[in-house]
NUFI-840552 format. One line per field, with one value per residue (C-alpha): x, y, z; residue number from 1; residue in three letters. Coordinates in Angstrom, 3 decimals, padded with zeros to 6 digits, always signed. Example, Ala and Ser with C-alpha at 12.3 -4.5 7.8 and 13.67 -1.06 7.14 Angstrom:
# residues 2
xx: (+012.300 | +013.670);
yy: (-004.500 | -001.060);
zz: (+007.800 | +007.140);
resi: (1 | 2);
resn: (Ala | Ser);
This chain:
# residues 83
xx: (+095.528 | +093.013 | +091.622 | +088.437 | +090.391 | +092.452 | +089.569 | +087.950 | +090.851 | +091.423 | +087.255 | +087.999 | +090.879 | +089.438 | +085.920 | +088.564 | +089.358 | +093.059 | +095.219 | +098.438 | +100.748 | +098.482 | +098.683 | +102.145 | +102.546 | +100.997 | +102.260 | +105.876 | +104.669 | +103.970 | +107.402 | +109.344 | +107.706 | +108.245 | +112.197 | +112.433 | +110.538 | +112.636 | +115.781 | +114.453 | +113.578 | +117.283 | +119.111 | +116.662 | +117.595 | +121.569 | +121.039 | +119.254 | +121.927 | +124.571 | +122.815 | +124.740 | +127.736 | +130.091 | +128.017 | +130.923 | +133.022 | +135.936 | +135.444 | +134.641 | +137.736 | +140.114 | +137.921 | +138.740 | +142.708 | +142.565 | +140.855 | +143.396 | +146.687 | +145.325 | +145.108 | +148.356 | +150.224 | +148.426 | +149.161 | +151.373 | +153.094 | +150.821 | +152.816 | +151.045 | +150.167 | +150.770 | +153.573);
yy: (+214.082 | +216.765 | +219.595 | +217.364 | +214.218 | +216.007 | +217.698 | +213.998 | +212.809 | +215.372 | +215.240 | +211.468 | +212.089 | +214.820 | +212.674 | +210.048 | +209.987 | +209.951 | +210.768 | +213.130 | +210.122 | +209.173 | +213.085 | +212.865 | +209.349 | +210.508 | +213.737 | +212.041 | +209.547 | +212.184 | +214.220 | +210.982 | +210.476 | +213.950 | +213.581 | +210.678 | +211.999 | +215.432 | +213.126 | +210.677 | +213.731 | +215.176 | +211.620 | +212.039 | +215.157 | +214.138 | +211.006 | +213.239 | +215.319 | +212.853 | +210.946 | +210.241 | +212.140 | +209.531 | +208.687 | +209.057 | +205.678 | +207.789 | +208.590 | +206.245 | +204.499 | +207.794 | +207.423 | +203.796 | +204.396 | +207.331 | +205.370 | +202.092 | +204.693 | +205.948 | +202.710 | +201.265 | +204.614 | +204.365 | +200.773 | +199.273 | +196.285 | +194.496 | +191.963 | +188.369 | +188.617 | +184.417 | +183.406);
zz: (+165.428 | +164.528 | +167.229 | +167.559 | +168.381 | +170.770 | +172.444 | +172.815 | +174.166 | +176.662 | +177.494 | +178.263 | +180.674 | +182.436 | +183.238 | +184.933 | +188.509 | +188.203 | +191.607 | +191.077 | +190.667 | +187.858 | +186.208 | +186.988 | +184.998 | +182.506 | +181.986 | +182.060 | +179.396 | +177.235 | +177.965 | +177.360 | +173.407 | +172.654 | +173.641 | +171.738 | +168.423 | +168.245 | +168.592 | +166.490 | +163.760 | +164.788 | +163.907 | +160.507 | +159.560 | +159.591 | +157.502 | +155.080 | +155.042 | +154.539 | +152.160 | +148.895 | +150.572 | +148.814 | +145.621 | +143.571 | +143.185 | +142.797 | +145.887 | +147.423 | +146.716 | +147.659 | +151.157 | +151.169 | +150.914 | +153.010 | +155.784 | +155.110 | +155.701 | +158.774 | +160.228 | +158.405 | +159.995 | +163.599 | +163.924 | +166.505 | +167.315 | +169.982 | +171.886 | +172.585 | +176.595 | +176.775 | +178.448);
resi: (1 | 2 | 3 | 4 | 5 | 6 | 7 | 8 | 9 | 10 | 11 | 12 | 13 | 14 | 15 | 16 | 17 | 18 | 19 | 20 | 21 | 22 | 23 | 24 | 25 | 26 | 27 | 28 | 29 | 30 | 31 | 32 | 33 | 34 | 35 | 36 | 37 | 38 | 39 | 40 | 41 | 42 | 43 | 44 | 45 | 46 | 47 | 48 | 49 | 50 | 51 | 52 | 53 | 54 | 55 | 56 | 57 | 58 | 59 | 60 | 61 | 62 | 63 | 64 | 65 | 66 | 67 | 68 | 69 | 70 | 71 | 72 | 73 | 74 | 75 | 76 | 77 | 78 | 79 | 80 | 81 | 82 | 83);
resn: (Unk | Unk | Unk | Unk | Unk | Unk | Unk | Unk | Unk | Unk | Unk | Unk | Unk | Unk | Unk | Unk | Unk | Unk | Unk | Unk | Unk | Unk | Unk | Unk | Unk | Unk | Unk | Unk | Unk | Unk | Unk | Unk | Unk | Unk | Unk | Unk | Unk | Unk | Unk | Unk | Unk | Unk | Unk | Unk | Unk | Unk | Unk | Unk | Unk | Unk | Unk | Unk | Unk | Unk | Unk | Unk | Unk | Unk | Unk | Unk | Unk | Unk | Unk | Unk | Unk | Unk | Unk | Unk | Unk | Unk | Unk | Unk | Unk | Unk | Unk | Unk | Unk | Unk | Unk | Unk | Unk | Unk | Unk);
């Protein structure tokens, strides 16, 4: 939003009649989009980062193998728990 839009805005909500709890609402509204945008724009800003991190098929299959050892090494015998 522009200054003019924001100055309209906050012209309408200062001519209402709003109690405390209704400021307080509000104000928590607002709080609660701003925490979700910046981690929103935080999550973003990873992904961006990652992005073509493994564009490489080479690679892609070394990650592949690499990942398939780890779990071939880590496994263990579970027994069945029927009797």
């Amino acid at each position: 939003m522009n200054v003019a839009s924001l100055n309209n805005l906050w012209d309408y909500l200062s001519g209402l009649s709003l109690t405390a709890n209704n400021k307080r609402w509000l104000s928590q509204k607002l709080l609660e989009s701003t925490k979700q945008s910046s981690v929103s724009s935080k999550a973003d800003d990873v992904l961006r980062q990652l992005d073509g991190c493994w564009a490489n098929e080479d690679m892609d299959d070394t990650l592949e193998h690499d990942i398939l050892s780890v779990r071939s090494r880590e496994a263990r015998d579970v027994e069945s728990m029927d009797e």
